[in-house]
C-alpha positions in Angstrom: -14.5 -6.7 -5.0 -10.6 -6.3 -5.8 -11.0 -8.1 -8.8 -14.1 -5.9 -9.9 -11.9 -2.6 -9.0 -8.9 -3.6 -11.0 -11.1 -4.1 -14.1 -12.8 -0.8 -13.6 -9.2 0.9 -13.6 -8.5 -1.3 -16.8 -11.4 0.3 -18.1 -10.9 4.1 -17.3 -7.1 2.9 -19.0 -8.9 2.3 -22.0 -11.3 5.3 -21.9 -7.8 7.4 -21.4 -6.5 5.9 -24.8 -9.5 6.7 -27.0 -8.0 10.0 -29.0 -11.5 11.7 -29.1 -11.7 14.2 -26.1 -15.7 14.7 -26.5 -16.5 10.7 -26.4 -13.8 10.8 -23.1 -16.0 13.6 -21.7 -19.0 12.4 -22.9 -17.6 8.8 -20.7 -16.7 10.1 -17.9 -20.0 12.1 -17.3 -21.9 9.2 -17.6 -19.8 6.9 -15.4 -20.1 9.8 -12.6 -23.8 10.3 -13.1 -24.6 6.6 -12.9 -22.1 6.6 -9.7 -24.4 9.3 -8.5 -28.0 7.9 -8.8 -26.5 4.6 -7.1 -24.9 6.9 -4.3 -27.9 8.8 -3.4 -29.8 5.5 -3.8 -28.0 4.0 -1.4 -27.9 7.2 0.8 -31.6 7.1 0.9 -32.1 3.6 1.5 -30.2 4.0 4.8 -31.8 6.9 5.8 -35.0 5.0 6.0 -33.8 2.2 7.7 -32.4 4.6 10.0 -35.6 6.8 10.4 -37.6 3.4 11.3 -35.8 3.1 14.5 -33.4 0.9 16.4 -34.5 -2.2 15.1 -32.9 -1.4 12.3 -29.8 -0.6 13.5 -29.1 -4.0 13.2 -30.0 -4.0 10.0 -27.5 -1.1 9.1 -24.7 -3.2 10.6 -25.4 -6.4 9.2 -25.3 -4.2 5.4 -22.0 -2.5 6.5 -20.5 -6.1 7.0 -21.9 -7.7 3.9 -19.1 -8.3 1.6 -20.6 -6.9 -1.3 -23.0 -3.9 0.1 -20.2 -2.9 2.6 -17.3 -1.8 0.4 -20.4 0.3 -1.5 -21.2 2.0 1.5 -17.4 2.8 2.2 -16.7 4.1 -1.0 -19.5 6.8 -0.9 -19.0 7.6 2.7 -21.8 6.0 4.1 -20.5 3.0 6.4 -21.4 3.0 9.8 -18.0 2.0 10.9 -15.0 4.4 10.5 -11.8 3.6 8.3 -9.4 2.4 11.3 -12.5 0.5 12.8 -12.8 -1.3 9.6 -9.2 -1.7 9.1 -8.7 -3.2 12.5 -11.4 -5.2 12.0 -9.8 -6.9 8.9 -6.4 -7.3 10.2 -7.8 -9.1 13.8 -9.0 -11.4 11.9 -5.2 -12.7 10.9 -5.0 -12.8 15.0 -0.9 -12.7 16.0 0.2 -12.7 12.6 -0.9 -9.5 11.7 -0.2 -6.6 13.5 -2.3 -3.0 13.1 0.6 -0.2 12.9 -1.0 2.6 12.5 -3.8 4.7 10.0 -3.1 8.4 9.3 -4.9 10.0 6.6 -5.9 7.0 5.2 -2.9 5.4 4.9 -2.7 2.3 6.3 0.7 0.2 7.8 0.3 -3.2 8.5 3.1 -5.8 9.7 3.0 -9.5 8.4 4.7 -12.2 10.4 5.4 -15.2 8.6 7.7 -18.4 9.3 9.6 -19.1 6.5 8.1 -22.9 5.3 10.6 -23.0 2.3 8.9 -22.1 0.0 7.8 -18.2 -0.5 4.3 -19.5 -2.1 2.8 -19.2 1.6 3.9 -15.9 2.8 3.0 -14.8 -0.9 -0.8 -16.6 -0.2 -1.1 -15.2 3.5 0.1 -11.4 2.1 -2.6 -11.6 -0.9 -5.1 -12.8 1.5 -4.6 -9.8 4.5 -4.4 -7.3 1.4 -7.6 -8.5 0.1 -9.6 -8.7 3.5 -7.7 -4.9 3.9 -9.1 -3.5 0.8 -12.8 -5.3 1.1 -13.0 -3.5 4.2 -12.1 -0.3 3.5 -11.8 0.5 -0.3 -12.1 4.0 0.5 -8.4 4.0 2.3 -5.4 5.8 0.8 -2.8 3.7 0.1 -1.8 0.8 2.0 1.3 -0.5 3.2 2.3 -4.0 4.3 5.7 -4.8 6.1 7.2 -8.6 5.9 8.7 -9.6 8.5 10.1 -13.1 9.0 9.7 -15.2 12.2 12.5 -17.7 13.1 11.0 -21.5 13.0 11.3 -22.8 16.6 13.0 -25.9 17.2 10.3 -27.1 19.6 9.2 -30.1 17.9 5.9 -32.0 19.6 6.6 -35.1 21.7 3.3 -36.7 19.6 5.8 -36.3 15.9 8.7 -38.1 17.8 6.5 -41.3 18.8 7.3 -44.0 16.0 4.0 -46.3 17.2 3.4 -48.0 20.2 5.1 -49.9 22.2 3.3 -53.0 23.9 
């Protein structure tokens, strides 16, 4: 979904550059109109899952947590979850090494606790990886912000690595 998001903003970048202001206009209207019919679309497509009664509910849910259909719903305001439910959702799933710091106004602070391996690849992988989850869940947030911070390794090393073989 990221991916699909950063190409649509290389795209409005492109409509931006074209010098003619009535093809812009002309763009823009049917980008928004299209976004529109897919909106309502969607709208009513819930609305008759939700008139057909609770079992469907289920139904609801299991479309809010669909990777594709869920970020849809967000964006037009029609998930079933709110934004910090989503959110916490997302980071829970990183279980102690992320940390939930707080959501106001849609903007979203997160702390990342890494061990340093030696190499900054990992901590690079494990940040790209909560971001994504972050923004799959809730594309409609404001702006979100991740703080690093660095665990000391433990010198506890497991009596099973010390054992050379067996001894008989």
């Amino acid at each position: 979904m990221r991916v699909k998001a950063e190409r649509i903003e290389e795209l409005v970048a492109e409509l931006d550059s074209i010098a003619d202001p009535r093809v812009q206009s002309v763009a823009r209207e049917l980008v928004q109109s299209v976004t529109e019919l897919h909106a309502n679309g969607l709208e009513r497509v819930l609305e008759i899952l939700s008139e057909s009664g609770p079992p469907c509910a289920g139904v609801i849910e299991r479309l809010g947590e669909d990777g594709l259909v869920g970020p849809l719903m967000a964006l037009h305001g029609l998930h079933p979850l709110q934004l910090s439910d989503r959110v916490a959702r997302a980071v829970a799933k990183f279980g102690q090494e992320a940390q939930l710091l707080g959501i106001e106004d849609g903007d979203v602070r997160v702390r990342l606790l890494s061990q340093p391996h030696g190499c900054g690849s990992t901590a690079e992988t494990q940040r790209v990886a909560l971001e994504d989850a972050i923004y799959n869940a809730a594309p409609d947030l404001a702006s979100l912000s991740i703080e690093e911070e660095s665990i000391p390794q433990s010198g506890f090393v497991p009596l099973e690595a010390l054992s050379l073989g067996s001894t008989t």
